[in-house]
Structure formats: structure tokens, C-alpha cells
C-alpha positions as CSV (number, residue, x, y, z in Angstrom):
1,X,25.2,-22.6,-5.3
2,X,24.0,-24.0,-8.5
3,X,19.9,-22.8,-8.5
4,X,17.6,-25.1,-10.3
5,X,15.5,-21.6,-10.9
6,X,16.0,-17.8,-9.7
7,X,13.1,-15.9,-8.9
8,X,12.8,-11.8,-8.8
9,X,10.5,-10.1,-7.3
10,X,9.0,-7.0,-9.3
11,X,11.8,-4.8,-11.4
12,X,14.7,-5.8,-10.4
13,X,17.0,-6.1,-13.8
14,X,20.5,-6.9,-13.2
15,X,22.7,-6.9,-16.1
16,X,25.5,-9.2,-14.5
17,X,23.1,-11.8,-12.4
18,X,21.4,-12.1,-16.0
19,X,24.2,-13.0,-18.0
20,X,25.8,-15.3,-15.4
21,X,22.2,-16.7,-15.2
22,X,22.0,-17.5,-19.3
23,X,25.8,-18.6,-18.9
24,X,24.7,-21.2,-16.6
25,X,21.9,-22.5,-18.2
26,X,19.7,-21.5,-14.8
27,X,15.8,-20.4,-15.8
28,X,14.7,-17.1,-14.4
29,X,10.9,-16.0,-13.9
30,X,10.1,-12.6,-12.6
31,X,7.3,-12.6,-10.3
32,X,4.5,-10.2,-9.5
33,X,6.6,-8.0,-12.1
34,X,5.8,-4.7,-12.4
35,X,7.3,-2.0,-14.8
36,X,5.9,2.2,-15.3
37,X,5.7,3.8,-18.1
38,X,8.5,5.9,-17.5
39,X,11.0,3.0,-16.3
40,X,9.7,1.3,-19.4
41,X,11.0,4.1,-21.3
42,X,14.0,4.3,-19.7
43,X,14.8,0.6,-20.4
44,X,14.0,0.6,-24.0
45,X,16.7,2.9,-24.8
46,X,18.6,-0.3,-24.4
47,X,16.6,-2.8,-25.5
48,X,19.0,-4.3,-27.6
49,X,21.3,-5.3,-24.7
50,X,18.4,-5.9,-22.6
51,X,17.0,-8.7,-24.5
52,X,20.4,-10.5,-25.0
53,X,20.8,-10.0,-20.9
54,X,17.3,-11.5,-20.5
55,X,18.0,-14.4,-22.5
56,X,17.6,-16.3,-19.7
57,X,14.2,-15.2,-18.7
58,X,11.5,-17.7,-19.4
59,X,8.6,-16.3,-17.6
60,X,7.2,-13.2,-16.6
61,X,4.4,-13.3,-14.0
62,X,3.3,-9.7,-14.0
63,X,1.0,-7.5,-11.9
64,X,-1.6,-6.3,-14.5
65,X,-2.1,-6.4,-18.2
66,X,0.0,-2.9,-18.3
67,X,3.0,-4.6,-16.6
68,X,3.1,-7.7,-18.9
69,X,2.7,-5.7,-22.0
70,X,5.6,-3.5,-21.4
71,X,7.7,-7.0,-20.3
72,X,6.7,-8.2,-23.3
73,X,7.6,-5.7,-25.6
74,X,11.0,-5.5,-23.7
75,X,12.2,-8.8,-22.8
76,X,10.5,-10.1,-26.3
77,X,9.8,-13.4,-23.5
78,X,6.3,-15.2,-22.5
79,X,4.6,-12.8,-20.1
80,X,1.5,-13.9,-17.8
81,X,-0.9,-11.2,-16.3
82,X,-1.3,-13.0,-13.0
83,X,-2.6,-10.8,-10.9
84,X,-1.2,-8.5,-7.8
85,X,0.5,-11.0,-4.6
86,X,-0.4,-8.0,-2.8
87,X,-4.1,-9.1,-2.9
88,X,-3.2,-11.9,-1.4
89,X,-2.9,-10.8,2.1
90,X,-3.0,-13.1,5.7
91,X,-3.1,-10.0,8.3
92,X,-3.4,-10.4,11.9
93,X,-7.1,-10.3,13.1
94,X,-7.5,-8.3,16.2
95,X,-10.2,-7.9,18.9
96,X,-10.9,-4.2,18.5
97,X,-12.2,-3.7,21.6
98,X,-8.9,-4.9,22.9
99,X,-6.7,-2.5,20.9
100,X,-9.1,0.5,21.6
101,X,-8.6,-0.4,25.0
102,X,-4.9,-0.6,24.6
103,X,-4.1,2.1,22.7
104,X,-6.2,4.2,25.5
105,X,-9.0,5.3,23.7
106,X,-12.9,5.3,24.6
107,X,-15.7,2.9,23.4
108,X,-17.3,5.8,21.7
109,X,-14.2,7.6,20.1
110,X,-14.5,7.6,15.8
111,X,-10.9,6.7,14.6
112,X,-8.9,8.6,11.8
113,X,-5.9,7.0,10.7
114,X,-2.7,8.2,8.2
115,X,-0.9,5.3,7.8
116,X,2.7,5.2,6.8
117,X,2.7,9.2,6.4
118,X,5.4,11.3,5.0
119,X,7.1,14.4,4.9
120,X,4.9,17.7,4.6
121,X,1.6,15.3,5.2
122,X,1.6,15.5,8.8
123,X,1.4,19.1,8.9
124,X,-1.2,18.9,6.3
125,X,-3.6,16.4,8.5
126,X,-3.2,18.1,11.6
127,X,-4.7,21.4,10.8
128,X,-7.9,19.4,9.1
129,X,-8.7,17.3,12.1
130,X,-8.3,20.3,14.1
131,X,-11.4,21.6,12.1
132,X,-13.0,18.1,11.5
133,X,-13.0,17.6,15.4
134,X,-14.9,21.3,16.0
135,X,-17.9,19.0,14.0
136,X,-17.2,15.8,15.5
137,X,-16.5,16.2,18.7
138,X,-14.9,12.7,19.7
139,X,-13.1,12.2,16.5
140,X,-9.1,10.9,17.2
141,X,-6.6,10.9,15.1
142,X,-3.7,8.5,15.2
143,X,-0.6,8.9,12.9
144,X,1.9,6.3,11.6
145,X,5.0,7.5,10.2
146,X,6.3,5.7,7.1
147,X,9.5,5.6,9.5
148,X,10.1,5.8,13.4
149,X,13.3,8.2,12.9
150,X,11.1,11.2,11.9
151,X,8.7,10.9,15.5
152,X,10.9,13.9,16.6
153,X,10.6,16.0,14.0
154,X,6.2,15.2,14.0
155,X,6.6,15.9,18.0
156,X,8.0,19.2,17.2
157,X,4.3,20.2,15.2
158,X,2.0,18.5,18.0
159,X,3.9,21.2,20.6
160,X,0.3,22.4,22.3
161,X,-1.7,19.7,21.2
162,X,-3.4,16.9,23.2
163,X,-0.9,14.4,21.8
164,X,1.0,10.8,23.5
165,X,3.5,8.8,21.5
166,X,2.4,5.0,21.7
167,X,5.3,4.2,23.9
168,X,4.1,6.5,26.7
169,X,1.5,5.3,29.4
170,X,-2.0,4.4,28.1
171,X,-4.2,7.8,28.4
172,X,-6.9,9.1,26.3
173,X,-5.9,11.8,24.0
174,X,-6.7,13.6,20.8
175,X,-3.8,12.0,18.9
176,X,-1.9,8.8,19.5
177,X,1.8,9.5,17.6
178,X,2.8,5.6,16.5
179,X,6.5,5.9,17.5
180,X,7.2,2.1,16.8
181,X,7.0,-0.5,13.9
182,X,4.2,-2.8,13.7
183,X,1.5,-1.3,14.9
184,X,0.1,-0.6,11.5
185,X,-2.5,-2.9,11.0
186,X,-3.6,-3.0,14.4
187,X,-4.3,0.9,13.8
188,X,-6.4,0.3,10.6
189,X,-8.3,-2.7,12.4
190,X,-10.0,-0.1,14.9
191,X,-10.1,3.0,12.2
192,X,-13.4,4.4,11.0
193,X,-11.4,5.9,7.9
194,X,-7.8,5.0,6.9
195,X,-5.7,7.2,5.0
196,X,-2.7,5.8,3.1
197,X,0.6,8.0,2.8
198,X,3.1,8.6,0.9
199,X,0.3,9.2,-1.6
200,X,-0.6,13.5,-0.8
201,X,3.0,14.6,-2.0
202,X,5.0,13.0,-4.5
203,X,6.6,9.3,-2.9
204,X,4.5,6.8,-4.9
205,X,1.9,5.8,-2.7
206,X,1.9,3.1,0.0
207,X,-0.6,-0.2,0.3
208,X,-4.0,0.9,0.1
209,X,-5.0,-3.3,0.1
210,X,-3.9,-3.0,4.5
211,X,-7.0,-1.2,5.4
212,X,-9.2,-2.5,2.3
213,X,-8.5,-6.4,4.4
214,X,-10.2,-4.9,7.5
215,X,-13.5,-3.5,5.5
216,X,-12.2,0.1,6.1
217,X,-12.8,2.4,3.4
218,X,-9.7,4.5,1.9
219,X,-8.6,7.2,1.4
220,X,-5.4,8.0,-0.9
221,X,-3.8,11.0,-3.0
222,X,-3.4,11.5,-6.2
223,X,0.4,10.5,-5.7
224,X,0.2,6.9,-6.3
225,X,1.8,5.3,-8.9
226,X,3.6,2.7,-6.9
227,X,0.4,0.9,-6.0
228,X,-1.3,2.5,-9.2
229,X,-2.8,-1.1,-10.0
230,X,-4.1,-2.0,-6.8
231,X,-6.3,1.8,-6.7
232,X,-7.2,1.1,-10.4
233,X,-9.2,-1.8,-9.1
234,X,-10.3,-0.1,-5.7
235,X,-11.6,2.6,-8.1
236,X,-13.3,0.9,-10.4
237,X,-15.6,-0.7,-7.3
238,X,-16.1,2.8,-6.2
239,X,-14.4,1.3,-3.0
240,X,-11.5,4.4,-2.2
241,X,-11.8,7.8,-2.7
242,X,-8.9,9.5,-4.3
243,X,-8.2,13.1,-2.5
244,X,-5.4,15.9,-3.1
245,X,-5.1,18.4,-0.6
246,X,-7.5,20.9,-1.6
247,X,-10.2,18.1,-1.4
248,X,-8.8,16.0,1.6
249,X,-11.1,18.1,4.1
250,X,-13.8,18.1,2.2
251,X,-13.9,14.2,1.1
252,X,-12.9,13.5,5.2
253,X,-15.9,15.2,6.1
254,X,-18.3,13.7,3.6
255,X,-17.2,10.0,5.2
256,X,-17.6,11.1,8.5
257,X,-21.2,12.4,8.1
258,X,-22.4,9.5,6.1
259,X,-21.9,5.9,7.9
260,X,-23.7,3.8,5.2
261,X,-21.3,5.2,2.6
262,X,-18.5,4.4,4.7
263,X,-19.7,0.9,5.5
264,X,-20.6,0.6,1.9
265,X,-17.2,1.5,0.7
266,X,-15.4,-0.8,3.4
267,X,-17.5,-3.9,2.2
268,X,-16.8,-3.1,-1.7
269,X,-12.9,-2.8,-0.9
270,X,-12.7,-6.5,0.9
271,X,-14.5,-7.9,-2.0
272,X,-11.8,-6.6,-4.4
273,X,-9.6,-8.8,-2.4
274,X,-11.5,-11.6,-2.6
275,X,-12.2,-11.6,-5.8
276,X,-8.5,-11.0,-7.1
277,X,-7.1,-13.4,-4.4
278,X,-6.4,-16.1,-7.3
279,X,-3.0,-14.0,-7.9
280,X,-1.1,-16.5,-5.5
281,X,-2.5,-20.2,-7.5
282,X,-1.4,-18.0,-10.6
283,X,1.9,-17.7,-9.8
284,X,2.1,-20.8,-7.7
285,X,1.0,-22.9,-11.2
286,X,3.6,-20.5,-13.5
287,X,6.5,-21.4,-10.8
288,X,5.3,-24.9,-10.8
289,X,6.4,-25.5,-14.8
290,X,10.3,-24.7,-14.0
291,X,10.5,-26.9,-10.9
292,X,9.1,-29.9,-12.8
């Protein structure tokens, strides 16, 4: 198809779609790369090959200084830190009282939600808001699977609870069971405290940036080196709380009983945002060069 310029999202290094690329004299710029320590590693074994392969690399447009020090030192190619797309987000804005409404829930009912959750996580959440809920009487909990195939297999630990899947009709209940895609960010938009997945046991961590765009503040596990940059900055604004699961209770509870700190914490997370938004003209400018 002859491409005046290939783009790649993040680390995806292919050996053969490099060399064809250098063959053909077609420019390649990774975008919003990213690379670990240990994948760094991994790759410098090789780095000989690699930066033959990568020949045809003339820009890297990486996620933090971290990532476009490690391109650097691999690909041996001009490397931009400029900044994390993921910042960059245009979500859905919702009328809360709408979705409250919708998803069958009561004016004065406090929302806690575990978005994109994972193996071993909903049976660690469940047992907590049982005990949260004995203190705060009309606390919910609503719970998002990562994906819809495992709603079975959640069902099977809600047996005796006051529990609906999303699908079902509209009824107030204790837990609302998400049993469908895209009803993520709807969730967050009516949570009092969002809890990101993937994050309590060892997957990498899912987007804690969702819930910081609706003001909410976060809470994530230790678990998270696939969005490691974008807590970094949360952190650093004292705008998420970072739990594990002896501490999950505990730090739940702290955010529950204080409202400033919650509102506190949502307001300092939408700034990061804001203030990091620039990620999109930095990549938009760095793309801009090859086209030209």
C-alpha cells in the first residue's frame, strides 16, 4: 500500500514490519511508547539486531522520561517525552441523577465501585463491603468485570446476597453485577469511591485516569505497573491512594468517613488531567514533521 509514515502504538517491535519498513525507505515513529524495565532488559539482550531492525525509526514519542530513556538507549534514535495520550481523555458526561435512577438505586445511596475487576478480587471486595455496609448503612457496591464471560463464575460468590446483574429489571439492591460492556464510565460517573482492578493481584493495573475525569478519587493496588506512569503522577498530587489487601478495608473506610478528603482527592486527580492534557499537541506537532 505504499505508507508515507507507519505509526505504532506503545511496544510493539516487529522484527519483519521493521526491516520491510527500512527496505522501503517508509519513516516509522512510535507513539505514546512505552517500555518496563524488565521488557527493556529483555530487549537489550539483542540490541545489536534491534538497532539495525530499527533503522527505520525516526521518532519516538514516549510516555514519560523513563520510557524515552530506555528507547533511547535501545533504538540509539531521537526520543521525545511527550507525555501520556491516556490524559487526554473525551468521556461521555452523564446526568447522574439519570443513571442512579437507571441503574435502580436511591437518591441517598453512597456508591462503591471496582471497575474492570479480576480474578481473586471479587471475592476479596465482597467480604469488605459486607463489613463496610454494617457502618454505612446505605453504602452499594457495584462491580465491573474486566470481562463479561466471568459474570457466572462472580454469580456463583453473590449466592445469598442482595445481588441483580445490570441486565435484569431495575430494583434496588446491595450490589449491581455489570454483566455487559460499556457501562464503565457511566458507573464511575455516579461512584463516591472508584476502585481500579487488575491492580490487587498481579495483572498490571487498569486506567486509573477513567474515574480521575469524573473528580472521583481512586483507589488502586500495589499491582500496577501497566499504568505505573499515570499513578506516579496521581501520587505525586496526593490524588489516589494506593492499597493492598491488608490495607484495602482500612483505606475504604478512612474515604468513606471523611467527605472533604474525598472531594479533595477527586478535585486534585482532574487537575492532573488538565494539566498533562498537552500530551495530544505533543504528538500531534512530532507526527506533524514526517507528514510535511
Amino acid at each position: 500500500i505504499s505508507p508515507r509514515l507507519i505509526i505504532i502504538v506503545e511496544t510493539e517491535i516487529w522484527p519483519m514490519l521493521l526491516e520491510r519498513a527500512a527496505k522501503n525507505d517508509i519513516p516509522i515513529i512510535f507513539i505514546n511508547a512505552r517500555m518496563s524495565a524488565t521488557t527493556y532488559k529483555h530487549y537489550m539482550k539483542a540490541k545489536g539486531l534491534i538497532r539495525y531492525l530499527a533503522r527505520s525509526v525516526k521518532l519516538v514519542l514516549a510516555q514519560s522520561e523513563d520510557d524515552r530513556m530506555r528507547f533511547v538507549s535501545l533504538f540509539r534514535t531521537e526520543s521525545r517525552n511527550a507525555g501520556n495520550l491516556k490524559y487526554c481523555l473525551r468521556l461521555p458526561e452523564y446526568d447522574v441523577h439519570s443513571v442512579v435512577e437507571e441503574y435502580g438505586f436511591a437518591p441517598g445511596d453512597r456508591i462503591l465501585v471496582w471497575g474492570s475487576s479480576r480474578p481473586g478480587e471479587e471475592a476479596l471486595i465482597i467480604p469488605i463491603y459486607g463489613s463496610l455496609k454494617q457502618k454505612f448503612a446505605n453504602l452499594k457496591l457495584i462491580l465491573a468485570p474486566r470481562h463479561p464471560k466471568r459474570v457466572p463464575e462472580v454469580e456463583k460468590m453473590l449466592v445469598g446476597k442482595d445481588y441483580r446483574l445490570l441486565s435484569q429489571e431495575s430494583r434496588n439492591t446491595d450490589i449491581l453485577l455489570i454483566d455487559s460492556l460499556g457501562q464503565l464510565t457511566k458507573a464511575y460517573a455516579i461512584a463516591e469511591i472508584a476502585i481500579v482492578g487488575g491492580s490487587f493481584y498481579d495483572f498490571g493495573g487498569h486506567n486509573p485516569l477513567e474515574p480521575a475525569f469524573y473528580s472521583k478519587p481512586v483507589v488502586i493496588g500495589k499491582h500496577h505497573h501497566s499504568c505505573k506512569a499515570s499513578v506516579k503522577k496521581l501520587s505525586a498530587s496526593n490524588a489516589i491512594c494506593i492499597a493492598d489487601n491488608e490495607t484495602l478495608q482500612t483505606e475504604l473506610e478512612l474515604l468513606l468517613s471523611d467527605e472533604s478528603l474525598r472531594i479533595q482527592m477527586g478535585k486534585r486527580a482532574k487537575i492532573v488531567l488538565t494539566e498533562n492534557a498537552d500530551a495530544l499537541e505533543n504528538h500531534i506537532q512530532g507526527i506533524d514533521k514526517w507528514l510535511r
